[in-house]
N, C-alpha and C positions, 0 to 999 in steps of 0.2 A: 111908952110902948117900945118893945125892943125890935129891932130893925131885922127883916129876915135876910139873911145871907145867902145870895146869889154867884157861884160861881160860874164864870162864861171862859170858855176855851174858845181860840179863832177872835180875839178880840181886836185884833191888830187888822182883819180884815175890815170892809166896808159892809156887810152886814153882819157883823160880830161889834163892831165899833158902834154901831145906832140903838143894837141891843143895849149895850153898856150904859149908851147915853140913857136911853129912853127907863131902865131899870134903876139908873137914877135917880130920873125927875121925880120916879113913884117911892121913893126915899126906902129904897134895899141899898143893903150894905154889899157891894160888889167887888167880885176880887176879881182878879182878871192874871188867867195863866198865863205867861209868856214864854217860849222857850229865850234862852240864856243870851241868846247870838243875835237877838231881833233887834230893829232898828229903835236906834234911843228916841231920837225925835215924836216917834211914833210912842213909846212909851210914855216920855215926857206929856204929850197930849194926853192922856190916860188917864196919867196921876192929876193935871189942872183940874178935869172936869170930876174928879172926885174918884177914881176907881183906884181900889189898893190894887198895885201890878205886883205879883209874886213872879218871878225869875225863876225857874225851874228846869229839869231834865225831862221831855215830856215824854221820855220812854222810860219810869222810874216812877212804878206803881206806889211804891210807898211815900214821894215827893210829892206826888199827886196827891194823896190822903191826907197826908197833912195839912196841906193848902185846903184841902175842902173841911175841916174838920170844923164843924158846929152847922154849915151850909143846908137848906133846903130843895135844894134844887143845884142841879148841874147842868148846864147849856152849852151844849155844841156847837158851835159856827166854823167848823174846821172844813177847809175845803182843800180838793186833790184827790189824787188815783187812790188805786188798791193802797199802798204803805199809811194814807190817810185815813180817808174813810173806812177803812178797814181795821189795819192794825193800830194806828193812833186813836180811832176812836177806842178800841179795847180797852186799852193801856188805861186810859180815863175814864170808861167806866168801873173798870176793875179799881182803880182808883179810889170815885166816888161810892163804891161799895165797900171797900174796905175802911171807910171814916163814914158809915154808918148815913148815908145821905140815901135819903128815901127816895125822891126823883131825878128825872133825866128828861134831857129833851136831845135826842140825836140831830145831827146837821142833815136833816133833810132835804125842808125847803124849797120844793118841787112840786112838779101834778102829781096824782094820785096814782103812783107805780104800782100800788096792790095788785090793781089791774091787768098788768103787762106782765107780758112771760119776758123769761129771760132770754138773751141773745137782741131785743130790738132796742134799745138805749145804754149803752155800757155806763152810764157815769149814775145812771136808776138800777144797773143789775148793781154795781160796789153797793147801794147804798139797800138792798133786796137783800144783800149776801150778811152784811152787817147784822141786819134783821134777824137774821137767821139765830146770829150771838146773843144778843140783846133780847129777846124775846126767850131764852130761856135764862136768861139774868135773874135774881133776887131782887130786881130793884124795879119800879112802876115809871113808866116809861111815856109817853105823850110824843108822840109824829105829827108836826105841821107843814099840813097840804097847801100850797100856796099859787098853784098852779105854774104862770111864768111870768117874773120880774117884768113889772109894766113899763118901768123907767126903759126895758132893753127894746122897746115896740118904735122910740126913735132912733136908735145907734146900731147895736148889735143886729137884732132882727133884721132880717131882707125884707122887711114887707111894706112899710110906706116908704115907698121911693119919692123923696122931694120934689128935687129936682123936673122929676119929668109926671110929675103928679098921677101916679099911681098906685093903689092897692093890690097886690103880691098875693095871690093863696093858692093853696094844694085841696083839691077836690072839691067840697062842698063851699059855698060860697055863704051859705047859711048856715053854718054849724057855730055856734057858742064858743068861744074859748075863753078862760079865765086867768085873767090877770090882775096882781096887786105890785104894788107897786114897795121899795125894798124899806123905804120908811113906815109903811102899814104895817108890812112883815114883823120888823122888829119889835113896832108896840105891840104888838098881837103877842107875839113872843113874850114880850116881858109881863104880859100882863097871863099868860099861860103858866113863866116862871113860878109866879105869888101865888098861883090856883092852885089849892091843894084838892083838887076835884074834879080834873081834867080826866079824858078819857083816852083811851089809847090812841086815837086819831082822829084829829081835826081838820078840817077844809075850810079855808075861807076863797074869797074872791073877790077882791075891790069892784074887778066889774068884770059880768059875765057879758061877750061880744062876739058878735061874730067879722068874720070881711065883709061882708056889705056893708053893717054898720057901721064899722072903721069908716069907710068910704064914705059916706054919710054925714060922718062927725066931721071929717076933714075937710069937705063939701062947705059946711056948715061955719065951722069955725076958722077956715082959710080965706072965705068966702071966693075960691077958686075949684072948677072941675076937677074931680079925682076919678079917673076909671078905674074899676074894676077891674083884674087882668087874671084870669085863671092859667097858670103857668101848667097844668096836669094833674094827673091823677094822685091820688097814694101810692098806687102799682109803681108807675112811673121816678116818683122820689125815692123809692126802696129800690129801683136799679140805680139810680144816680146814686145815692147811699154807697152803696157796694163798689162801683165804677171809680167814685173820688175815696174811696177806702184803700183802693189797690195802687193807686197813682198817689195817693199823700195820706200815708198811712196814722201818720201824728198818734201812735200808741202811747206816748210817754207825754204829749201835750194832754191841757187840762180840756181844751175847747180845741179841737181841730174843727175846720169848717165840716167833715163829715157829722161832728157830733150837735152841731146845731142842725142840721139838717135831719137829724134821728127824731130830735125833740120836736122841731116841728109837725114833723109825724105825727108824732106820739098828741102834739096837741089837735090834729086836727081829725082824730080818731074817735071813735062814738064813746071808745071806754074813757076817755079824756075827760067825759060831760060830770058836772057837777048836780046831781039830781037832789042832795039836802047840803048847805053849808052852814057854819057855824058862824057866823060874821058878828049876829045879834048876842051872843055869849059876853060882851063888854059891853058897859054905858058909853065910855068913855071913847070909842072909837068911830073914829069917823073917813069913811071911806073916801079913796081916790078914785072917779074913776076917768076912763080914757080920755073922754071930750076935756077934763081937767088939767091931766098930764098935757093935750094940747094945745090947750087953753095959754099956754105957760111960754106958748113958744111964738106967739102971733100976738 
């Protein structure tokens, strides 16, 4: 049986890279773009676990089609401002359309921005504004909704404070929020790659929670007191938004802390909620959820 050909752009990142892997194990043949200047080492890991790395111009529409020529699918993991998500992505789709490649999956990989107008998440309007492209494209397209990276709920994330054993949230203290975790992401992904059936937009969510039951799990599986600490409003985070906007503007940063502080938001907002997801769409996957992620750490 002949292997389907998988090309992944963003392979050098960390979920561009699990993609790779995981599109492996299901025995696609994967090419992996690189631009020309990337780090070897990182390539060299690439080429061990099996992916052909093509070296390329990634602003060089017809470089691009050639690499994808016979390909099923082209996959995004490209991450960064406007000149990325925007115009990089172009360039590779126009690419994969010009060597005859039926789908795409754009580097989403977020909550579900359909939702949201533009102006309250800049790094969801780049990827709204994309849409905009992409959506009168020639080519059938797939967006995976994934809410927000569950691994980020002990690091990045403000919200379980260690240390002084607390749970961190904005407004409602019972509202849902969906998080999978960046290894789900990717098998989900690779397993969307092979589907010639996919629909234009997918949701999943390793595990739908809210902050109290964060606090609960933690409770639970710390087997130490976690309180609960409602730090304020939405109202109140959309001035703070604005306030750390004007004093550390980070335009040209990928993540300024304003911009975690928008998603949070956006996650703890009604239109954030997942009312149908797609999780059941695989046999083969098996979810993470939070009590697991902190199961891992205890």
């Amino acid at each position: 049986m002949t292997k389907k050909i998988i090309v992944v752009a963003g392979g050098m990142g960390n979920l561009g890279g699990r993609i790779i892997n995981a599109l492996l194990n299901k025995g696609a043949e994967v090419r992996a773009l690189v631009r020309s200047k990337s780090n070897k080492e990182k390539i060299i890991q690439l080429e061990r676990i099996g992916a052909k790395v093509i070296l390329l111009d990634m602003t060089n529409e017809q470089e691009i089609s050639n690499a994808c020529s016979g390909a099923t699918c082209v996959v995004s993991a490209l991450a960064g401002l406007d000149d990325v998500v925007i115009e990089s992505q172009k360039v590779l789709l126009n690419g994969a359309i010009l060597a005859g490649v039926p789908r795409f999956i754009p580097s989403d990989y977020s909550l579900d921005f359909t939702k949201f107008k533009d102006g309250e998440n800049r790094n969801l309007d780049l990827r709204r504004d994309f849409h905009k492209y992409l959506d009168t494209a020639s080519i059938s397209a797939t967006s995976i909704f994934n809410g927000a990276f569950m691994d980020m709920l002990t690091k990045e994330i403000p919200m379980i404070i260690f240390k002084k054993r607390l749970v961190l949230y904005w407004g409602n203290a019972d509202h849902k929020m969906g998080f999978t975790t960046v290894d789900d992401t990717a098998m989900y992904t690779a397993n969307v790659a092979l589907d010639e059936t996919t629909p234009r937009y997918l949701r999943i969510a390793g595990d739908q929670i809210s902050p109290r039951e964060i606090s609960e799990v933690m409770n639970e599986v710390s087997g130490q007191k976690f309180r609960l600490l409602r730090t304020g409003g939405l109202g109140l985070l959309s001035g703070i938004i604005k306030i750390t906007k004007i004093f550390s503007p980070g335009k040209t940063d990928l993540y300024p802390a304003w911009q975690g502080m928008q998603y949070m938001r956006n996650m703890m907002d009604d239109r954030a909620t997942l009312n149908t997801i797609d999780n059941n769409r695989y046999v083969d996957m098996k979810w993470t959820t939070v009590k697991d992620l902190i199961a891992k750490l205890y």
